[in-house]
N, C-alpha and C positions, 0 to 999 in steps of 0.2 A: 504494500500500500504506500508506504512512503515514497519508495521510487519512481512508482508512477505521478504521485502528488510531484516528485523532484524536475521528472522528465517533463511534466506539464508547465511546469514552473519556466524553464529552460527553454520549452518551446515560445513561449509567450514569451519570454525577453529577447529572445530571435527575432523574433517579430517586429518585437516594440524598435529595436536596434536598424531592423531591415526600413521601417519606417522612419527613425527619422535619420538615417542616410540616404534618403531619398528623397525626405523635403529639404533638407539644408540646400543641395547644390541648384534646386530650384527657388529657395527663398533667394539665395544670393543672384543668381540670373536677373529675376525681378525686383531685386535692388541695383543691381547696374542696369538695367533700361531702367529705372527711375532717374538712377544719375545724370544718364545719356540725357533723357528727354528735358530735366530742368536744364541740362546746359545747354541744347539746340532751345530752349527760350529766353536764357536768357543773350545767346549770341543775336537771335532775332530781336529783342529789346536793344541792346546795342544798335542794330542794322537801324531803327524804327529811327532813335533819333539822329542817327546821321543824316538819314535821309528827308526828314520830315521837319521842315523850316516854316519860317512865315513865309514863304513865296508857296511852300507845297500848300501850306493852310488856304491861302488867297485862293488858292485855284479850287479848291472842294465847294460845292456848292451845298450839301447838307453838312449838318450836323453830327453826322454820326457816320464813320469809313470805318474802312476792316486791308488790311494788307497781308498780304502772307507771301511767305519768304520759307526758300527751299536752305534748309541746315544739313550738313553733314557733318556728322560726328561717330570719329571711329568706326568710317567705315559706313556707315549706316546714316540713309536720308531720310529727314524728318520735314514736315511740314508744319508750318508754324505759321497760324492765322492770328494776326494782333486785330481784336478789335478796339474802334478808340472814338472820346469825344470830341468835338471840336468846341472851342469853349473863349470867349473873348475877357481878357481879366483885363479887371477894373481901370481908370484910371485915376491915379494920386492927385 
């Protein structure tokens, strides 16, 4: 009796072992594409303001654009749509 209780014991910590060797190198996968993807946003947050002056403002006729900008990172193309307000500040 006890060895069967032992061997049942053993099988289930095989298990438990076989499982989380299996989620780790997937948790870490889906932590580097999270990585990936905040830095293709914030490379296209850069790109946004280089690009986007008072002469780009002047020429928009509504209030409210969206731009998207192709990122590569490591290999790998992201698409990265910035949406954005147009907004006239006050004057002093």
């Amino acid at each position: 009796m006890l060895y069967t209780e032992l061997i049942f014991a053993m099988v289930v910590l095989m298990l438990f072992l076989t499982i989380v060797a299996a989620v780790v190198p997937t948790q870490r996968e889906a932590l580097q594409e999270a990585i990936r993807q905040e830095r293709a946003q914030l490379i296209a947050e850069n790109m946004f303001w280089q690009e986007v002056d008072d002469e780009y403002l002047k020429n928009i006729t509504t209030n409210k654009f969206s731009i998207t900008y192709d990122v590569k990172i490591d290999g790998r193309k992201y698409k990265v749509t910035i949406n954005a307000l147009k907004f006239q500040r006050p004057e002093k």
